[in-house]
ROVEXSE-833362 format. One record per atom (N, C-alpha, C): x, y, z. Coordinates in pm, 1 decimal. Layout:
REM residues N
+----------+----------+----------+
:       px :       py :       pz :
+----------+----------+----------+
:        X :        Y :        Z :
...
+----------+----------+----------+
***
This chain:
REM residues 166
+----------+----------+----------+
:       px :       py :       pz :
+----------+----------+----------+
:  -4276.3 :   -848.8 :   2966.7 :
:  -4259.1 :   -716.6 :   3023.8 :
:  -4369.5 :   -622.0 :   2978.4 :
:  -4408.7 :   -619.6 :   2860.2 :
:  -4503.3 :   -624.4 :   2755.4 :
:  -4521.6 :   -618.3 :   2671.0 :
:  -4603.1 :   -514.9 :   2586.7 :
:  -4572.7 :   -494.1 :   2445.5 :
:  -4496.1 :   -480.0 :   2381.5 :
:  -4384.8 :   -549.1 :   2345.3 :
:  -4260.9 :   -498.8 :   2253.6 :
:  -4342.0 :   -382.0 :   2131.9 :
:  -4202.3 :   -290.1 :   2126.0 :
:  -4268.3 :   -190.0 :   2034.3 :
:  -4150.7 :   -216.9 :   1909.2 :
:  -4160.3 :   -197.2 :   1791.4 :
:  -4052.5 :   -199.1 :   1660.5 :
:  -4034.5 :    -68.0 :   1655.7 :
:  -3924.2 :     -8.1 :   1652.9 :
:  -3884.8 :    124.4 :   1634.2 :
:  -3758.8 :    152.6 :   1519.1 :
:  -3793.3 :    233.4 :   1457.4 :
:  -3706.3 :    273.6 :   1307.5 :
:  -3631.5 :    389.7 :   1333.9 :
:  -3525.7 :    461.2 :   1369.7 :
:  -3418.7 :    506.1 :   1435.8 :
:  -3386.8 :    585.3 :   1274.7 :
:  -3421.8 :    725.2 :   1215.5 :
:  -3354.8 :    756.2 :   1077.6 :
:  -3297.6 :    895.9 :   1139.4 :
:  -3134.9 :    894.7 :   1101.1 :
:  -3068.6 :   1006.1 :   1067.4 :
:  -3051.9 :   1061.6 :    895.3 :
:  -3134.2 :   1143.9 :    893.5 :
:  -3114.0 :   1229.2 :    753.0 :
:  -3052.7 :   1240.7 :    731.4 :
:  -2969.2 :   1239.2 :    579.2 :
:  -2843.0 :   1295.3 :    517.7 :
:  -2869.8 :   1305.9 :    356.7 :
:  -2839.0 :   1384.6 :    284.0 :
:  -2875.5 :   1369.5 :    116.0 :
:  -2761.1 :   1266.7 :     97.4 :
:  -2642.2 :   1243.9 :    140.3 :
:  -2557.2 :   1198.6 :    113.5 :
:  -2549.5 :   1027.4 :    153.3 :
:  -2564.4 :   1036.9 :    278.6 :
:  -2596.9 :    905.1 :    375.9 :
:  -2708.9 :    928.0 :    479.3 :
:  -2823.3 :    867.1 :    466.3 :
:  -2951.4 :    868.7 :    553.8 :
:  -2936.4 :    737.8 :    668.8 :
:  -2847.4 :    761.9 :    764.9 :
:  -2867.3 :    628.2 :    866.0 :
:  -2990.7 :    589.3 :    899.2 :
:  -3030.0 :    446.5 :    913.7 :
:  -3124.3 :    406.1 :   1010.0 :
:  -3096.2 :    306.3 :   1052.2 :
:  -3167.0 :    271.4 :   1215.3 :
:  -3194.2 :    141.5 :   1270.7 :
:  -3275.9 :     98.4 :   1344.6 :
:  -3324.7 :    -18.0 :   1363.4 :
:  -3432.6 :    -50.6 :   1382.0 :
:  -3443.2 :   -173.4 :   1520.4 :
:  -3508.7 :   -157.5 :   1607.5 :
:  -3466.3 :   -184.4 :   1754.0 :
:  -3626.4 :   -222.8 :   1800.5 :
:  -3633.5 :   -333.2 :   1887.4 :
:  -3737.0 :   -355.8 :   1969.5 :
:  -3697.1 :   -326.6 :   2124.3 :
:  -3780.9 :   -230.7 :   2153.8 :
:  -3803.0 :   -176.7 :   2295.9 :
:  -3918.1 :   -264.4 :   2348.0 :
:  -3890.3 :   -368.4 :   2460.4 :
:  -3974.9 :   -401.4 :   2559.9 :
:  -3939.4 :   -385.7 :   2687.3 :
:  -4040.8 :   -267.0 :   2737.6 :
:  -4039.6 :   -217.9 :   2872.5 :
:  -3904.4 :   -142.2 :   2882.0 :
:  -3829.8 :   -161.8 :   2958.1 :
:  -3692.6 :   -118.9 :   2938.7 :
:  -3600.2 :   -148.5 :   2859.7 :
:  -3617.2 :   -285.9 :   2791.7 :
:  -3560.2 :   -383.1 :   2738.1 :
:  -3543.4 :   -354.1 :   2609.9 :
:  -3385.3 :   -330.1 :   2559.6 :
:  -3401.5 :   -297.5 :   2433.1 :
:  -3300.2 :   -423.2 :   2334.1 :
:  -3353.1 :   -411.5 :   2196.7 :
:  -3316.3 :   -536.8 :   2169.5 :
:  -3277.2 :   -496.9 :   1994.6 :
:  -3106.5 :   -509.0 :   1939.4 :
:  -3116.5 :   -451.1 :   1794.4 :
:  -3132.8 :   -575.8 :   1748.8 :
:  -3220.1 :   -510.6 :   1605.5 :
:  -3292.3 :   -578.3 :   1494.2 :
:  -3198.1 :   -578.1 :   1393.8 :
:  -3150.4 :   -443.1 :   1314.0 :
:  -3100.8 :   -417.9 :   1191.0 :
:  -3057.7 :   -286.3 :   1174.4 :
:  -2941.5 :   -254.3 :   1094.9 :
:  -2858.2 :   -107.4 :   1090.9 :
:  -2812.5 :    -93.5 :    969.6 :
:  -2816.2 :     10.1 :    888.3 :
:  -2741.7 :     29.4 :    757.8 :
:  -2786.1 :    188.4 :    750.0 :
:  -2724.7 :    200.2 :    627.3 :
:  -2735.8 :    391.0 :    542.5 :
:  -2765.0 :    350.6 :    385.9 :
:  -2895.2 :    429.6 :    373.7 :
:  -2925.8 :    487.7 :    232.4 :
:  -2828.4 :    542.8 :    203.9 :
:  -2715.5 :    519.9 :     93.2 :
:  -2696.9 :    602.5 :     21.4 :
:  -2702.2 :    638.4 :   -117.8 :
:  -2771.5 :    757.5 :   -177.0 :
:  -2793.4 :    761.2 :   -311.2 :
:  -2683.1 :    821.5 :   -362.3 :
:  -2687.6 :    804.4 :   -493.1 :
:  -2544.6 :    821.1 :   -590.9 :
:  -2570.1 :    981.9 :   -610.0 :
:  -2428.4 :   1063.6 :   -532.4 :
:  -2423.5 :   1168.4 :   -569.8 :
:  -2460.5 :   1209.9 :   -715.5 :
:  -2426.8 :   1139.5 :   -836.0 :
:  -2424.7 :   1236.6 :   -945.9 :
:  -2572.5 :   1256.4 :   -985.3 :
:  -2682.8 :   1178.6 :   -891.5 :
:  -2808.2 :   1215.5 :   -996.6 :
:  -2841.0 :   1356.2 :   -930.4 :
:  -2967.5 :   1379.5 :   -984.9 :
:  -3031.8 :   1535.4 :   -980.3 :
:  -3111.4 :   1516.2 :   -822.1 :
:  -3125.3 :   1625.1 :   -733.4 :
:  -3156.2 :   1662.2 :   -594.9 :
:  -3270.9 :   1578.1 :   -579.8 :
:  -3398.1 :   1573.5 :   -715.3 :
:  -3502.3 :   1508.3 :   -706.6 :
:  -3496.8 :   1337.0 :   -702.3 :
:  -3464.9 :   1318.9 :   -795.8 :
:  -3402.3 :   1142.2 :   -779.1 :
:  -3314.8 :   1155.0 :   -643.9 :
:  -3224.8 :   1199.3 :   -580.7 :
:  -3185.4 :   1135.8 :   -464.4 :
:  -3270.3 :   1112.8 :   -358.8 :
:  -3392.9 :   1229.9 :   -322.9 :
:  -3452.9 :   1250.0 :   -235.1 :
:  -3583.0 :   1125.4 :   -290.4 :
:  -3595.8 :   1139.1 :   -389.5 :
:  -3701.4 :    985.9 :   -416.4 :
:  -3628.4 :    843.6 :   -377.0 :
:  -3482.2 :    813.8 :   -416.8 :
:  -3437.5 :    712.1 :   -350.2 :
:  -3398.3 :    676.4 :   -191.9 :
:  -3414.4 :    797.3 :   -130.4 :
:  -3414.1 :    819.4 :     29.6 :
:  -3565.9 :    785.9 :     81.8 :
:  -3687.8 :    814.4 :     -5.4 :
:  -3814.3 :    767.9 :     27.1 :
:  -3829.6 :    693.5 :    -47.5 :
:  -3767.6 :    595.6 :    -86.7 :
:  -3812.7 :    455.7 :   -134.2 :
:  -3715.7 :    391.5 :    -46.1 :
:  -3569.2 :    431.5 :    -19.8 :
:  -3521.9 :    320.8 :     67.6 :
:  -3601.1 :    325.0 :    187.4 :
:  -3638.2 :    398.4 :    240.4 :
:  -3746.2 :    419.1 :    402.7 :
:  -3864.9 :    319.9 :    400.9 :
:  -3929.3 :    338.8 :    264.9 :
:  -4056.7 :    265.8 :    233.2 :
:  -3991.5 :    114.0 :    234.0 :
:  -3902.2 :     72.0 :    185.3 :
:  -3843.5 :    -57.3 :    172.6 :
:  -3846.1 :   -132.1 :    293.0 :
:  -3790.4 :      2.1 :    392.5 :
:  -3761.1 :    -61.0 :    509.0 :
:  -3918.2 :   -114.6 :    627.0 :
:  -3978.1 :    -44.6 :    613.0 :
:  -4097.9 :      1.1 :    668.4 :
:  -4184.9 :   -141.5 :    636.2 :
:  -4134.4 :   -147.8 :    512.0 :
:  -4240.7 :   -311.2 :    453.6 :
:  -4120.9 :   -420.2 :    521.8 :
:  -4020.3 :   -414.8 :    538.0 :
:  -3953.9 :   -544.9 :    569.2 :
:  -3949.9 :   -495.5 :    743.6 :
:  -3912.5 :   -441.7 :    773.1 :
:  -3932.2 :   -433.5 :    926.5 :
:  -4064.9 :   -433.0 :   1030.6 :
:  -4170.9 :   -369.5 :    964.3 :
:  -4245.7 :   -301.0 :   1006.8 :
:  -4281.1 :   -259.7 :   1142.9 :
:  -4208.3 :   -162.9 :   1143.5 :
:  -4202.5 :    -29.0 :   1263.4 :
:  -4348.6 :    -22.2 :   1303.3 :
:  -4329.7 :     15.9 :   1386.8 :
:  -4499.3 :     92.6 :   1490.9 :
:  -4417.6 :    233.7 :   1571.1 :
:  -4324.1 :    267.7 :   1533.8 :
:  -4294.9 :    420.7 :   1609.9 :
:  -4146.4 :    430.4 :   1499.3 :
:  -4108.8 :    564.0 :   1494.4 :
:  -4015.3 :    615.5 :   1419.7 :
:  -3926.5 :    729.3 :   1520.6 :
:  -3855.7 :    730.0 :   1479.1 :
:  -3780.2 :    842.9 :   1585.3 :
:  -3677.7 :    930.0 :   1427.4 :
:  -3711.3 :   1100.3 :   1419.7 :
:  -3609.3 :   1086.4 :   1335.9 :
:  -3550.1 :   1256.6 :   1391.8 :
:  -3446.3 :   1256.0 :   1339.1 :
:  -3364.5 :   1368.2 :   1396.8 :
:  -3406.0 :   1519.5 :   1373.0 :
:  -3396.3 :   1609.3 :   1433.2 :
:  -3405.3 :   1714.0 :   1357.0 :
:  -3262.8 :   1795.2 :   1269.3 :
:  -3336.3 :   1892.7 :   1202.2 :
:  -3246.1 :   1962.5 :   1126.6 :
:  -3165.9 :   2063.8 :   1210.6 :
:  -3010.6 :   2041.6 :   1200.6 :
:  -2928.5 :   2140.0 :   1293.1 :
:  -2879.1 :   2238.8 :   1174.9 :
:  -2958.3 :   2375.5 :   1225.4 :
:  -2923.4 :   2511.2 :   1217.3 :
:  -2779.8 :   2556.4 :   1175.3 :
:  -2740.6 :   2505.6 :   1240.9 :
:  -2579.8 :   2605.6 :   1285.7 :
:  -2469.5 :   2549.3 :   1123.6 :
:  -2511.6 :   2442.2 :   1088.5 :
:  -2415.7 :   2418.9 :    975.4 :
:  -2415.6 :   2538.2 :    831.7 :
:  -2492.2 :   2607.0 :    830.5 :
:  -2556.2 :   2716.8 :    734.6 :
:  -2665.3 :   2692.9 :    653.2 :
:  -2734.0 :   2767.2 :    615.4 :
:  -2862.6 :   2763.7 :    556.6 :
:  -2812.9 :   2649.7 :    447.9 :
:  -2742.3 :   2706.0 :    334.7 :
:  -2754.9 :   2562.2 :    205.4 :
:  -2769.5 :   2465.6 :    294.6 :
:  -2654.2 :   2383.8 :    377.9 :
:  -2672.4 :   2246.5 :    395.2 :
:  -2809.5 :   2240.7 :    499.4 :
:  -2798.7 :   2351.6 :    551.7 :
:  -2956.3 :   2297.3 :    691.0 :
:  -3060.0 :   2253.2 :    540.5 :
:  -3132.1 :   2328.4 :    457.2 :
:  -3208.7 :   2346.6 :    403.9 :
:  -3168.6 :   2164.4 :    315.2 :
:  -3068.1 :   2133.2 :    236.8 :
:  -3036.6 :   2021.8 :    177.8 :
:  -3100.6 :   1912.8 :    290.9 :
:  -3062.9 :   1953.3 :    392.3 :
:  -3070.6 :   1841.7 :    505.7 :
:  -3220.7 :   1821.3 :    529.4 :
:  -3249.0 :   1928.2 :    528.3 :
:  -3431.5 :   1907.2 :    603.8 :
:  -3497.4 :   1884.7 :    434.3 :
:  -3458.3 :   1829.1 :    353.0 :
:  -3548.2 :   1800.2 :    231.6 :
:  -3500.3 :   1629.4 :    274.4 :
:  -3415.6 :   1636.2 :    258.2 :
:  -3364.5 :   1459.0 :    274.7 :
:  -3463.7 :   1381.8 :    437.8 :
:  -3494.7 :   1478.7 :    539.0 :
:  -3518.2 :   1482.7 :    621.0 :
:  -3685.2 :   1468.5 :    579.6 :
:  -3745.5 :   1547.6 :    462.9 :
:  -3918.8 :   1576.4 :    427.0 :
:  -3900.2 :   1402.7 :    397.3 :
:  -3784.5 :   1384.6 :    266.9 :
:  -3876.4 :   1264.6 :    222.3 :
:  -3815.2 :   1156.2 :    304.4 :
:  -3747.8 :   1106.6 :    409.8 :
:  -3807.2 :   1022.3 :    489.6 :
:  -3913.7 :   1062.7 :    587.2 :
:  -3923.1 :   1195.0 :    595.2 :
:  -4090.8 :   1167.3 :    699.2 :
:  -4169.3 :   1167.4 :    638.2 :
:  -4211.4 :   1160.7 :    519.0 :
:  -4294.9 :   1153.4 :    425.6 :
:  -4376.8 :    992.3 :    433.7 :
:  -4238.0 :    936.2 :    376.0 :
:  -4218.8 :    753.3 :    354.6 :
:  -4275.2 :    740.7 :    513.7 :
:  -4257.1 :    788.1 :    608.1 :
:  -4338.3 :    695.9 :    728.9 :
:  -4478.8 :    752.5 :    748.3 :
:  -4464.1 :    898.2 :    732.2 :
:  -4654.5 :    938.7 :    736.7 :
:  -4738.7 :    851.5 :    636.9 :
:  -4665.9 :    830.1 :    524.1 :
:  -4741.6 :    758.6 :    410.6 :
:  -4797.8 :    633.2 :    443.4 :
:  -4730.7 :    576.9 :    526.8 :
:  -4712.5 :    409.7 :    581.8 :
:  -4783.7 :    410.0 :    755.4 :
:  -4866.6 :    579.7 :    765.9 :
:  -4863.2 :    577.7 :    873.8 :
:  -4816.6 :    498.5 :   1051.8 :
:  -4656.2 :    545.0 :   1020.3 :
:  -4632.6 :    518.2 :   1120.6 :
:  -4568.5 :    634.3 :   1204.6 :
:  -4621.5 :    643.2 :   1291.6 :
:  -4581.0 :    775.7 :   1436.7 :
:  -4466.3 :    813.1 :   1439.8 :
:  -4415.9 :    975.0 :   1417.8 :
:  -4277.4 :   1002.0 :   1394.0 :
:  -4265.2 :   1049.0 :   1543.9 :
:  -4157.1 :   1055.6 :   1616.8 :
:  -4161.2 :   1166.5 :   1731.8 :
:  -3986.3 :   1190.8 :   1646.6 :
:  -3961.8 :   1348.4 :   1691.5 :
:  -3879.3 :   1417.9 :   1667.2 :
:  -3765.8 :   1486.6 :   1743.2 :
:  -3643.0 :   1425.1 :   1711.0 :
:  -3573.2 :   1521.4 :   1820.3 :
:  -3460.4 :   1589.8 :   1784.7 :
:  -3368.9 :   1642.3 :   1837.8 :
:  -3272.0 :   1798.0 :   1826.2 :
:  -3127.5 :   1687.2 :   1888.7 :
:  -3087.2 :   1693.2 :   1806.4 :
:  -2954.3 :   1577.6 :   1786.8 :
:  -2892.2 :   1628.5 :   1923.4 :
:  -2900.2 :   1706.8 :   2074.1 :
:  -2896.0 :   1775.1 :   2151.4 :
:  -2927.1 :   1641.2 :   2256.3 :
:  -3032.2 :   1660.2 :   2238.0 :
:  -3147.0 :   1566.8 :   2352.5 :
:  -3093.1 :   1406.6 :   2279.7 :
:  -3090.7 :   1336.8 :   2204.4 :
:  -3049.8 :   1229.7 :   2132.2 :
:  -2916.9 :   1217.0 :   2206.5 :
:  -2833.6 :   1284.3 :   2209.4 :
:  -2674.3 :   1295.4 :   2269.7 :
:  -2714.9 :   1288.3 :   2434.3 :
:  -2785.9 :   1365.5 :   2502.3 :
:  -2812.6 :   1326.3 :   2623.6 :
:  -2831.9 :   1209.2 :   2674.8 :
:  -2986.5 :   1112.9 :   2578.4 :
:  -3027.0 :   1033.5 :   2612.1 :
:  -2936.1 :    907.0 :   2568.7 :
:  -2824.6 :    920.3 :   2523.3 :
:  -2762.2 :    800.3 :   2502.7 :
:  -2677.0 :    797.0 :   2583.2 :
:  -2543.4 :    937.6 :   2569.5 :
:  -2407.0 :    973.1 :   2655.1 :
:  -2431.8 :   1068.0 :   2784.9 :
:  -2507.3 :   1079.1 :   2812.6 :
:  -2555.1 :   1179.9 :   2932.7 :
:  -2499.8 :   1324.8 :   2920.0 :
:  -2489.7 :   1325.7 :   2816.0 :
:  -2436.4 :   1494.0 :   2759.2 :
:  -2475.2 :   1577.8 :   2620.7 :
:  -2522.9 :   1668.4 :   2604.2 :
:  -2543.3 :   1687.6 :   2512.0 :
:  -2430.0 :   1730.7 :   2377.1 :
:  -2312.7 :   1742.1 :   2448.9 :
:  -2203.0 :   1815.1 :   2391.1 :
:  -2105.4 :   1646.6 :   2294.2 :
:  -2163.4 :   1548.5 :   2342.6 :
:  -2107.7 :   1410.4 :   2307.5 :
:  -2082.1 :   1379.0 :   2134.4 :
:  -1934.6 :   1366.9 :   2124.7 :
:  -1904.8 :   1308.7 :   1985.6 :
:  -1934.5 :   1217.3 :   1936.5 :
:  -1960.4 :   1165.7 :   1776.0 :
:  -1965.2 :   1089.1 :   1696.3 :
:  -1876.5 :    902.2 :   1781.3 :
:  -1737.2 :    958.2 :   1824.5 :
:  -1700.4 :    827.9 :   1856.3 :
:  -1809.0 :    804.4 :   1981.9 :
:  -1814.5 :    862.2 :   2086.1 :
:  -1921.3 :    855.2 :   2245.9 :
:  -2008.3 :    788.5 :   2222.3 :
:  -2055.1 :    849.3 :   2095.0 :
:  -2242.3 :    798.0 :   2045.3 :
:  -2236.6 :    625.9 :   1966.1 :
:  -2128.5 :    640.2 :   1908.4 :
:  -2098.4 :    492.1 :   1863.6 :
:  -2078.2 :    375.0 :   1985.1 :
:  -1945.1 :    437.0 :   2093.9 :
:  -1952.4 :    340.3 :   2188.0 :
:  -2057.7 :    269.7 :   2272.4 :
:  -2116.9 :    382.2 :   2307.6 :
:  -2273.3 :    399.2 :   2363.7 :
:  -2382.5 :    309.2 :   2335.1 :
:  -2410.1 :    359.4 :   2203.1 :
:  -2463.4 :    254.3 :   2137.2 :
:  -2460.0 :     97.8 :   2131.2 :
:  -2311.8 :     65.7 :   2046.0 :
:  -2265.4 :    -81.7 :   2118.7 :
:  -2232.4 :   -127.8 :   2235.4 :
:  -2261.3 :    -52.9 :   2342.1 :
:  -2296.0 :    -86.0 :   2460.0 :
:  -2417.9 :   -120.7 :   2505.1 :
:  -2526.1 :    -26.7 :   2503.7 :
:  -2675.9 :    -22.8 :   2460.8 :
:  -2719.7 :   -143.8 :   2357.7 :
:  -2639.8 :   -199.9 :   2263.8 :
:  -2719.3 :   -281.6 :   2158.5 :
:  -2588.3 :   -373.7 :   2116.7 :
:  -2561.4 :   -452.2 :   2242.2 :
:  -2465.2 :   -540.1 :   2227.7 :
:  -2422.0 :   -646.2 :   2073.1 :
:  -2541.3 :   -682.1 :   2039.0 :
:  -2592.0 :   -740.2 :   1949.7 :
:  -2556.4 :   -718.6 :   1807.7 :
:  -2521.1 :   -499.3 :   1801.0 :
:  -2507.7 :   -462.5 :   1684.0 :
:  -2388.7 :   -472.2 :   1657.6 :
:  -2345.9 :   -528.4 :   1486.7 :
:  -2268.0 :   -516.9 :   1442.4 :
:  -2202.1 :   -427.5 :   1390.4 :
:  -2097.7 :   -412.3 :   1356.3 :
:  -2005.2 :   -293.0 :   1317.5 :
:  -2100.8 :   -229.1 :   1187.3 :
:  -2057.5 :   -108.9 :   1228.5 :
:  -2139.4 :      5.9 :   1204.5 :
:  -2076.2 :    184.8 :   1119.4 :
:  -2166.1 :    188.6 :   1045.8 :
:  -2132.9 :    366.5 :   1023.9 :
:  -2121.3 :    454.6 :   1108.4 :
:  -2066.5 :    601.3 :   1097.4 :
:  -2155.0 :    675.3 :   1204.8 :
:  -2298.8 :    687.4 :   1197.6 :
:  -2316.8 :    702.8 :   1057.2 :
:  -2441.4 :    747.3 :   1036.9 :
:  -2543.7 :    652.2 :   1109.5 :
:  -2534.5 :    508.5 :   1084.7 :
:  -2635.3 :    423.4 :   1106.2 :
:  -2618.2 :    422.3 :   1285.8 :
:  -2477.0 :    457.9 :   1349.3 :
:  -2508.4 :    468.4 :   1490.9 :
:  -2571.3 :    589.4 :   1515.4 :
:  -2591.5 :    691.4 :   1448.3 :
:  -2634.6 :    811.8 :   1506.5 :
:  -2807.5 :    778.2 :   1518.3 :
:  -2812.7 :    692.9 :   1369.6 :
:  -2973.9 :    633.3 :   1372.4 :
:  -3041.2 :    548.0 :   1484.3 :
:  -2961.8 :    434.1 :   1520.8 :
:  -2986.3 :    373.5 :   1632.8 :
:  -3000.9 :    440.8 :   1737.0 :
:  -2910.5 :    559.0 :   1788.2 :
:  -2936.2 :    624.8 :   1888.5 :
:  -3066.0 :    737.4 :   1900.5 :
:  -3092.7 :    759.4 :   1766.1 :
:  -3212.2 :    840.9 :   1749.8 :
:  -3312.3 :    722.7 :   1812.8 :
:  -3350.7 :    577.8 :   1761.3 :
:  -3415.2 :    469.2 :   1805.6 :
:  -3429.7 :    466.9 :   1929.4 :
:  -3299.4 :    497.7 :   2007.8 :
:  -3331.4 :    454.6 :   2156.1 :
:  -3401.2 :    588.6 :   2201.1 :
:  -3326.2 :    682.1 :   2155.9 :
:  -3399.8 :    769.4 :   2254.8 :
:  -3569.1 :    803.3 :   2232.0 :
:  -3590.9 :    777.0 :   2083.6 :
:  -3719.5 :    728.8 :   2090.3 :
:  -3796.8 :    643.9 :   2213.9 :
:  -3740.4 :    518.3 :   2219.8 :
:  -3770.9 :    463.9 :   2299.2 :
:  -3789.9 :    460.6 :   2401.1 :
:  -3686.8 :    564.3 :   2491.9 :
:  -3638.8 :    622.8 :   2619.4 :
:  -3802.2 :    704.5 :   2627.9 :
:  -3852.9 :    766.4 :   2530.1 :
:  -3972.5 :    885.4 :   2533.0 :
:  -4049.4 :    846.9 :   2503.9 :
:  -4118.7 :    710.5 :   2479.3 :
:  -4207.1 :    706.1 :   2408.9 :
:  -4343.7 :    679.7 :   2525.2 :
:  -4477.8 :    681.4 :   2505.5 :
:  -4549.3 :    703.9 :   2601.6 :
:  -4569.8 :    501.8 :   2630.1 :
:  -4566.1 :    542.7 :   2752.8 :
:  -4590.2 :    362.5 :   2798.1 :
:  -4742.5 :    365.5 :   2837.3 :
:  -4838.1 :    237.9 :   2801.5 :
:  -4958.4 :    227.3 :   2837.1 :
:  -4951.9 :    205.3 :   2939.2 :
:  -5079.2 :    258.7 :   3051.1 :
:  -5106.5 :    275.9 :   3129.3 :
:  -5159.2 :     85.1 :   3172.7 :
:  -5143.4 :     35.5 :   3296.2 :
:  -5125.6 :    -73.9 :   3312.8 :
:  -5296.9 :    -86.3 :   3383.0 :
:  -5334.3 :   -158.0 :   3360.1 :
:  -5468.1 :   -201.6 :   3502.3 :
:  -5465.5 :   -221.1 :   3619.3 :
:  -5517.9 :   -206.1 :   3730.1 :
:  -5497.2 :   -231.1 :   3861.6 :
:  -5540.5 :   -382.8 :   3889.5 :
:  -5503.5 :   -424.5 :   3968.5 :
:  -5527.3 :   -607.6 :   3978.1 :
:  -5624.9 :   -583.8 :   4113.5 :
+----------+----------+----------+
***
C-alpha cells in the first residue's frame, strides 16, 4: 500500500502516561503494543517526570517510532493540574525530540472526533472505538486507549507522500 509508518500514540499524565504504538499503512492500521508509565506517587515531582522520560526513551529504542502523536494540555481542569499535566507532557516531548522523532499535537477535542465522530465522546466511546479500530488490541487502560487513539488520529493527519505519475 506503502510505506508503513510506526507511530507512538502518548497520553500525558504525572500519575499514568498512556501510550501506544500502531503501524499505519496507507489506510491500514495495524496495533503493535499498549501500556501506561506509571511512576510511584511518593517520589519528588522531579524523579517522576525523569521516569516518564525514561519510560518514553525505553519505548522509542524498542519500538522505534518515525512519527509521535501526543495530546495536548486541557485548560479547563484548573491551573495546578493543567500546569502538573503539561510538565509530564514537557518530559515526554522531550524523550522524542531527543530521539528525534516528529511530534504532531492535538486538543483531546479533535482526537475524540477522529476516532468517535464527536468531539463531546467519553472515556468508555474512545475505548470501544479503539478496539474496534485495533482489533488486535488487548485489554486495556483508559489511559493507554486514550494513547492509541491519540496514534490513530495521528495517523488519520499525517502528511502522505506524494506518489509518481506512471
Amino acid at each position: 500500500m506503502g510505506t508503513p509508518v510506526r507511530i507512538l500514540g502518548i497520553d500525558p499524565g504525572l500519575r499514568h502516561t498512556g501510550w501506544g504504538m500502531i503501524i499505519a499503512d496507507g489506510p491500514r492500521l495495524s496495533w503493535i503494543a499498549h501500556g501506561v508509565i506509571s511512576p510511584d506517587p511518593g517520589l519528588p515531582l522531579a524523579q517522576r517526570l525523569a521516569e516518564i522520560y525514561r519510560g518514553v526513551s525505553a519505548l522509542i529504542i524498542e519500538h522505534q517510532p518515525v512519527l509521535a502523536g501526543v495530546e495536548e494540555t486541557l485548560v479547563n481542569a484548573g491551573a495546578q493540574s493543567a500546569l502538573k499535566l503539561g510538565q509530564a507532557r514537557g518530559a515526554a516531548m522531550t524523550a522524542l525530540a531527543v530521539n528525534a522523532i516528529d511530534v504532531a499535537e492535538f486538543a483531546p477535542r479533535r482526537i475524540k472526533q477522529a476516532i468517535v465522530g464527536t468531539g463531546k465522546a467519553d472515556k468508555d466511546q474512545i475505548a470501544f472505538m479503539v478496539k474496534r479500530l485495533l482489533p488486535r488490541a488487548e485489554t486495556m487502560k483508559a489511559d493507554a486507549a486514550d494513547a492509541l487513539a491519540c496514534a490513530i488520529c495521528t495517523a488519520h493527519h499525517r502528511p502522505i507522500p506524494a506518489r509518481g505519475v506512471a
